[in-house]
PAKOLKE-377809 format. One record per atom (N, C-alpha, C): residue in three letters; x, y, z; residue number from 1. Coordinates in steps of 0.1 Angstrom, whole numbers, plus 5000, padded with zeros to 4 digits. Each point is the difference from the previous one (the first is absolute). Example, Ala and Ser with C-alpha at 12.3 -4.5 7.8 and 13.67 -1.06 7.14 Angstrom:
<pabas>
@mido:ALA	u:5132	v:4943	w:5078	fike:1 $
@mido:ALA	u:4991	v:5012	w:5000	fike:1 $
@mido:ALA	u:5009	v:5012	w:5000	fike:1 $
@mido:SER	u:4996	v:5011	w:4993	fike:2 $
@mido:SER	u:5009	v:5011	w:5000	fike:2 $
@mido:SER	u:4992	v:5011	w:5008	fike:2 $
</pabas>
This chain:
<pabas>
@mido:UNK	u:5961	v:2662	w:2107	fike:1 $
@mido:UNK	u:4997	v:5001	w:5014	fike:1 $
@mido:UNK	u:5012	v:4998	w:5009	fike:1 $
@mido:UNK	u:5012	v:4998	w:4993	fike:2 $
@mido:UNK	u:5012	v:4995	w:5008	fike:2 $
@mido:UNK	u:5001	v:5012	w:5010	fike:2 $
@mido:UNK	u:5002	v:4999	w:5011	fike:3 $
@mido:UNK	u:5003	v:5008	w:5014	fike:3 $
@mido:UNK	u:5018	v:4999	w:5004	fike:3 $
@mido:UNK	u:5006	v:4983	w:4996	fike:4 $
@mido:UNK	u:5011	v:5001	w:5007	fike:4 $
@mido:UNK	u:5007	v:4992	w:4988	fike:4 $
@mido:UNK	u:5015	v:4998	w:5000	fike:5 $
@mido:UNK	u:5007	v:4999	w:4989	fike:5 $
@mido:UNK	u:4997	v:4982	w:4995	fike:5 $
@mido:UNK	u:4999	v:4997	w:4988	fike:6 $
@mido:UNK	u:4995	v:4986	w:4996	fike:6 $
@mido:UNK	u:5004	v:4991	w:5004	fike:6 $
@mido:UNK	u:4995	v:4988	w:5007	fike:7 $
@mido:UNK	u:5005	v:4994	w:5006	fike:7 $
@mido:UNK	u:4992	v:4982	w:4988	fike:7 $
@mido:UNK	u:5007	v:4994	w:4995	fike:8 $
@mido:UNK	u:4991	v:4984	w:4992	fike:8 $
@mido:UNK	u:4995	v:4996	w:5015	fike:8 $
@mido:UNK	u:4991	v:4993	w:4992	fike:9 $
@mido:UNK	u:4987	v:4989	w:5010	fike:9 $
@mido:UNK	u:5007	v:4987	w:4999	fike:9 $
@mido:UNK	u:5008	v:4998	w:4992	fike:10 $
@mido:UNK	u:5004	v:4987	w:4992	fike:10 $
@mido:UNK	u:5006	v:4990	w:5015	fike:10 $
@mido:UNK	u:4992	v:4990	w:5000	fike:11 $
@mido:UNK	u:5003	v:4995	w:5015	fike:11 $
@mido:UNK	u:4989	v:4999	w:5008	fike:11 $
@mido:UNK	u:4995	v:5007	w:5003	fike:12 $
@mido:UNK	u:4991	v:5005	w:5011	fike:12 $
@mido:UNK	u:4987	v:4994	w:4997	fike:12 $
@mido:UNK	u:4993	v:4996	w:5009	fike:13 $
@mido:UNK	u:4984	v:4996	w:4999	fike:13 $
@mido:UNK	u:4989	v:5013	w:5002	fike:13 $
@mido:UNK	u:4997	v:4995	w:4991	fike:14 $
@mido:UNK	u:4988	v:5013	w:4990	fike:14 $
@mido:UNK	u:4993	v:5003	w:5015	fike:14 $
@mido:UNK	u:4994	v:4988	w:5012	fike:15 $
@mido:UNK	u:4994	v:5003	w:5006	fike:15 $
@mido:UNK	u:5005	v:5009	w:5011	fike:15 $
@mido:UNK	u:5013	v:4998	w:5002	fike:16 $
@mido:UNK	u:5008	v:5010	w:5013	fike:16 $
@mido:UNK	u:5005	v:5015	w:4994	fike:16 $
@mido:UNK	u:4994	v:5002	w:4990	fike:17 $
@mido:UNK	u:5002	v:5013	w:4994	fike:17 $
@mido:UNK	u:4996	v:5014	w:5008	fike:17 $
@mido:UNK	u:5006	v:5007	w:5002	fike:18 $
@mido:UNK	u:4993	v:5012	w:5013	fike:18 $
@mido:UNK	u:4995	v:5009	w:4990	fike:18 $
@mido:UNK	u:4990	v:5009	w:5008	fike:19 $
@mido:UNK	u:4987	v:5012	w:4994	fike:19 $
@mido:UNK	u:5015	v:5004	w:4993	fike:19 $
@mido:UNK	u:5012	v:5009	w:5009	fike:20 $
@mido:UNK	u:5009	v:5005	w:4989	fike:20 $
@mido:UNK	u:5003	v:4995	w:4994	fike:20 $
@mido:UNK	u:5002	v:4989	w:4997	fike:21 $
@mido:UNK	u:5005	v:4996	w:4988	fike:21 $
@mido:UNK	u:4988	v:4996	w:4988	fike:21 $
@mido:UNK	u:4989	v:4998	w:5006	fike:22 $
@mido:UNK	u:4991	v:4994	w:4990	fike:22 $
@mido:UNK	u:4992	v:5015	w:4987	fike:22 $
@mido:UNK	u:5008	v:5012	w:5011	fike:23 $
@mido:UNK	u:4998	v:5015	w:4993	fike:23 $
@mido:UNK	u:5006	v:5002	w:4994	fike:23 $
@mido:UNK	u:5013	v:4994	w:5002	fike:24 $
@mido:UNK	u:5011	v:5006	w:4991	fike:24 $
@mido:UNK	u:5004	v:4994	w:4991	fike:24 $
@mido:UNK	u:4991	v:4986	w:5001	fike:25 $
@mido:UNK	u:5003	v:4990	w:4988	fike:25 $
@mido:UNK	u:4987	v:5000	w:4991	fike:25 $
@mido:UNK	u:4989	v:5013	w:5004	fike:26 $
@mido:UNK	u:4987	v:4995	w:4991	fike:26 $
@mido:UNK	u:5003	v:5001	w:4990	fike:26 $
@mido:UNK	u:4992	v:4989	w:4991	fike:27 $
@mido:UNK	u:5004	v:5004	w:4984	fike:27 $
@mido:UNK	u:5010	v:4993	w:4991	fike:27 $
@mido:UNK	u:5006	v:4994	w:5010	fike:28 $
@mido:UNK	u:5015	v:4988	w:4994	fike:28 $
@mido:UNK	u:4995	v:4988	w:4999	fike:28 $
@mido:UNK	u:5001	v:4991	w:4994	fike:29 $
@mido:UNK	u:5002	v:4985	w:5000	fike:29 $
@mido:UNK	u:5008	v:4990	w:5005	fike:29 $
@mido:UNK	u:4991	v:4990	w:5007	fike:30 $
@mido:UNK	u:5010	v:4992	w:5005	fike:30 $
@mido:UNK	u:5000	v:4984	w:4997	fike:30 $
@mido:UNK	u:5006	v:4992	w:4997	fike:31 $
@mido:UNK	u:4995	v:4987	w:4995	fike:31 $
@mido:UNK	u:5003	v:4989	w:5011	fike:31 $
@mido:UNK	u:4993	v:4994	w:5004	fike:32 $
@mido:UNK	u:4999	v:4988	w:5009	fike:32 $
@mido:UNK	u:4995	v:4990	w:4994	fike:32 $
@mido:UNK	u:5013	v:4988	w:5010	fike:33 $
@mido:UNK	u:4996	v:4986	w:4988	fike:33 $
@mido:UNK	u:4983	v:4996	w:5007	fike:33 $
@mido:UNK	u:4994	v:4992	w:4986	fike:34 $
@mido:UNK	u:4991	v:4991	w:5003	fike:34 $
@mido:UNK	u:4998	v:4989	w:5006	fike:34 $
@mido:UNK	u:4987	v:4999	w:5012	fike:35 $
@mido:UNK	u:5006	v:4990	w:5006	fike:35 $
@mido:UNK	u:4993	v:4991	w:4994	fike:35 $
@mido:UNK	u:5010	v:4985	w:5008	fike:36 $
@mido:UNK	u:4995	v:4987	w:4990	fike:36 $
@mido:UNK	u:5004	v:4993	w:5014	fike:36 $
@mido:UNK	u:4991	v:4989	w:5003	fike:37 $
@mido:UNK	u:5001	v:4989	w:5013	fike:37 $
@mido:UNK	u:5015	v:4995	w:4995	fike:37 $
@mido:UNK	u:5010	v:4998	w:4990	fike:38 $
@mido:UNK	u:5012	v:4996	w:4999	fike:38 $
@mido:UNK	u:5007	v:5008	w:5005	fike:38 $
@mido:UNK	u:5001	v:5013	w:4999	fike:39 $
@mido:UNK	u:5009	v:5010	w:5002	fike:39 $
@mido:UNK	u:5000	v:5010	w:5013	fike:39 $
@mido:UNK	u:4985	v:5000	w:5007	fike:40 $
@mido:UNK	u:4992	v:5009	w:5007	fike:40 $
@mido:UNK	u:5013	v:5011	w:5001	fike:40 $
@mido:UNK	u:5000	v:5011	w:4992	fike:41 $
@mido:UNK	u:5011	v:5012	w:5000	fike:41 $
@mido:UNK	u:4995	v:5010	w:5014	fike:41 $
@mido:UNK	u:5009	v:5008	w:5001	fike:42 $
@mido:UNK	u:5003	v:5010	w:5008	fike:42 $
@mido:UNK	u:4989	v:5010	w:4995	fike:42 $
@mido:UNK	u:4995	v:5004	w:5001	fike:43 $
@mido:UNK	u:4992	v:5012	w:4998	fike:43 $
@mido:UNK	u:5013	v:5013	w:5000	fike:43 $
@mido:UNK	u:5011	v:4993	w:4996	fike:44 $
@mido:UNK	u:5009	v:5011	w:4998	fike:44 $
@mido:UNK	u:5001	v:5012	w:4988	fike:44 $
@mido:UNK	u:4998	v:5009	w:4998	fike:45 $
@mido:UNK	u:5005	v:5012	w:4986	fike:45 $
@mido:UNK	u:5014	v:4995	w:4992	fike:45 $
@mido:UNK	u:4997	v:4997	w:4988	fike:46 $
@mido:UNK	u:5009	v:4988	w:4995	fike:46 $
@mido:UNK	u:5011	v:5018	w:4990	fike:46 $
@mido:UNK	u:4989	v:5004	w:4995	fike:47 $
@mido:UNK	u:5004	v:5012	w:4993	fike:47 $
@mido:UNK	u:4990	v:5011	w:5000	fike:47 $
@mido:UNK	u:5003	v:5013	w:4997	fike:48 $
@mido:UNK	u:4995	v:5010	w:5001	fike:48 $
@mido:UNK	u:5000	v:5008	w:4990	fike:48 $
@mido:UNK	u:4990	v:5009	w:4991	fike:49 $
@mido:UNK	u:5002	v:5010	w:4990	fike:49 $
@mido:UNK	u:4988	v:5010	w:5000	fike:49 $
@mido:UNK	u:5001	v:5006	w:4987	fike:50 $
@mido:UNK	u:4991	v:5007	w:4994	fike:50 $
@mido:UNK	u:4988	v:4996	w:4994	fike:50 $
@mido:UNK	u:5004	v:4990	w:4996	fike:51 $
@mido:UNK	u:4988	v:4993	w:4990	fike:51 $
@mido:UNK	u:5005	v:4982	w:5009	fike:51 $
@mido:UNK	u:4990	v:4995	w:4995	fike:52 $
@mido:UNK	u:5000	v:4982	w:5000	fike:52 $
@mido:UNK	u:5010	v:4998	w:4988	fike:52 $
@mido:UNK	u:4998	v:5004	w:4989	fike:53 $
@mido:UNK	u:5011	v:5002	w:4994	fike:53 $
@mido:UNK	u:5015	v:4996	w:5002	fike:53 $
@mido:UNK	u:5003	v:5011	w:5007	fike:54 $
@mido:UNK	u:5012	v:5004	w:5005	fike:54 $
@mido:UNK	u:5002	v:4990	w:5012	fike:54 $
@mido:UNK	u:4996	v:4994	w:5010	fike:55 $
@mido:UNK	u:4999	v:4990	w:5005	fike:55 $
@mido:UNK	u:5004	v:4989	w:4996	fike:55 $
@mido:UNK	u:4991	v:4996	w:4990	fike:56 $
@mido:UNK	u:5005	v:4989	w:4997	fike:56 $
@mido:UNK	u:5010	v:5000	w:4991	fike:56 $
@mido:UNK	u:5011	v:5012	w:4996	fike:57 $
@mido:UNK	u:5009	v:4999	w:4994	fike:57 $
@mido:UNK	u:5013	v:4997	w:5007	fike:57 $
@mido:UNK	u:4996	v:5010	w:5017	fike:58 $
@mido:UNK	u:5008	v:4996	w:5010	fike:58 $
@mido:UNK	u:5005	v:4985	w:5004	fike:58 $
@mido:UNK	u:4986	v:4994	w:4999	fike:59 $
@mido:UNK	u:4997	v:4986	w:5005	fike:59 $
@mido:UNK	u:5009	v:4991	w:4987	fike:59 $
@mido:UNK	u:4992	v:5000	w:4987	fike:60 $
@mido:UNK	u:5017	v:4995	w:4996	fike:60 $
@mido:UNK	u:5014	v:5003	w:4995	fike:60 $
@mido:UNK	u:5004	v:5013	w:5002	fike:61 $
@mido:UNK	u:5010	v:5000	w:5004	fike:61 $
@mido:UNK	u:5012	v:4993	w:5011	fike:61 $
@mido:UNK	u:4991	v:4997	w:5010	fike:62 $
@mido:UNK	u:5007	v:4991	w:5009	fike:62 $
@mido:UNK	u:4995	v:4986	w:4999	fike:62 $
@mido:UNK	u:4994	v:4998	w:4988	fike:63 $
@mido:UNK	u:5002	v:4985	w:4996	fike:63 $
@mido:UNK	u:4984	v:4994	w:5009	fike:63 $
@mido:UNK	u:4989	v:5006	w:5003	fike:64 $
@mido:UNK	u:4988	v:4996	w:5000	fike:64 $
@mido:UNK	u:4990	v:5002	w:4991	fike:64 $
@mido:UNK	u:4992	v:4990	w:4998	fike:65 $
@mido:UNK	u:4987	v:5000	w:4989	fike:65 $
@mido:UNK	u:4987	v:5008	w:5008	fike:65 $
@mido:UNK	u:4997	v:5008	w:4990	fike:66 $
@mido:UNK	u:4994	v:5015	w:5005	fike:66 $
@mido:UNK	u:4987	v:4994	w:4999	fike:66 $
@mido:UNK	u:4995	v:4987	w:4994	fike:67 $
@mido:UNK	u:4988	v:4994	w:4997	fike:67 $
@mido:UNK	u:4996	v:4993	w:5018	fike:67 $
@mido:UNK	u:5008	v:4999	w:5011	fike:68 $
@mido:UNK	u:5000	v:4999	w:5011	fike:68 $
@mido:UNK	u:4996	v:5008	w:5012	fike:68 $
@mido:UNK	u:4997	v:5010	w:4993	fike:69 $
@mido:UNK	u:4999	v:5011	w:5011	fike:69 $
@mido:UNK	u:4987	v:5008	w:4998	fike:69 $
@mido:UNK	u:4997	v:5004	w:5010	fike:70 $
@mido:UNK	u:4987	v:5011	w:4996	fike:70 $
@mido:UNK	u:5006	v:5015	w:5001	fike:70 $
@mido:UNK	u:4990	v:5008	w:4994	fike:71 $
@mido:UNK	u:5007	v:5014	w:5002	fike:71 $
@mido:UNK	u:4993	v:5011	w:5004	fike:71 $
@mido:UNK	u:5001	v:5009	w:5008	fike:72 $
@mido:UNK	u:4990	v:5003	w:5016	fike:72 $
@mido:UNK	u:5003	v:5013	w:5000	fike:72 $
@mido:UNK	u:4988	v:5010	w:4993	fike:73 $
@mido:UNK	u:5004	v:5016	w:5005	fike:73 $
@mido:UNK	u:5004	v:5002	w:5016	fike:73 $
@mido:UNK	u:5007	v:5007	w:5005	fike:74 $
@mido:UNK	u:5002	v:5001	w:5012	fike:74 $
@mido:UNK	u:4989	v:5016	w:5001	fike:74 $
@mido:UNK	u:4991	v:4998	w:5008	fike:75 $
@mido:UNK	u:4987	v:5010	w:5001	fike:75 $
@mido:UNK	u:5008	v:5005	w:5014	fike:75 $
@mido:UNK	u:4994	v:5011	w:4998	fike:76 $
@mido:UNK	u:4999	v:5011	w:5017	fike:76 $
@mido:UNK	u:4994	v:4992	w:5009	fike:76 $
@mido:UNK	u:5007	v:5003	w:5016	fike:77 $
@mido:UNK	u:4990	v:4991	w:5011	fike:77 $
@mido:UNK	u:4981	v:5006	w:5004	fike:77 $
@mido:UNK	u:5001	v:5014	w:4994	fike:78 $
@mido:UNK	u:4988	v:5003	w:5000	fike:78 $
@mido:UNK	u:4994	v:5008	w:4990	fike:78 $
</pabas>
């Protein structure tokens, strides 16, 4: 469904996502940490892929435990 050239989510909070971009991202994964009253995280997009998979390969790659995170189809806004 991409409309405009790929742009990562990586950063961004899942919830400020716009209709275009939640179209052009349907179908990708995104992994956001879990929250825990110690840590209360960012509802930020930690990584992005194809699969959960792939996600949390990203995730350790840069040195995070992929058992931290959840992993979140990005669906169409409607």
């Amino acid at each position: 469904m991409r409309t405009a050239p790929y742009v990562s989510l990586v950063g961004r909070p899942i919830d400020g996502l716009t209709l275009a971009e939640r179209l052009d991202h349907a179908g990708r994964w995104v992994a956001l940490e879990l929250y825990s009253p110690e840590t209360l995280p960012l509802r930020r997009i930690e990584a992005e892929g194809a699969s959960a998979a792939e996600c949390a390969s990203a995730l350790e790659q840069r040195g995070l435990d992929p058992v931290k995170f959840e992993y979140l189809l990005v669906r169409p806004p409607y």
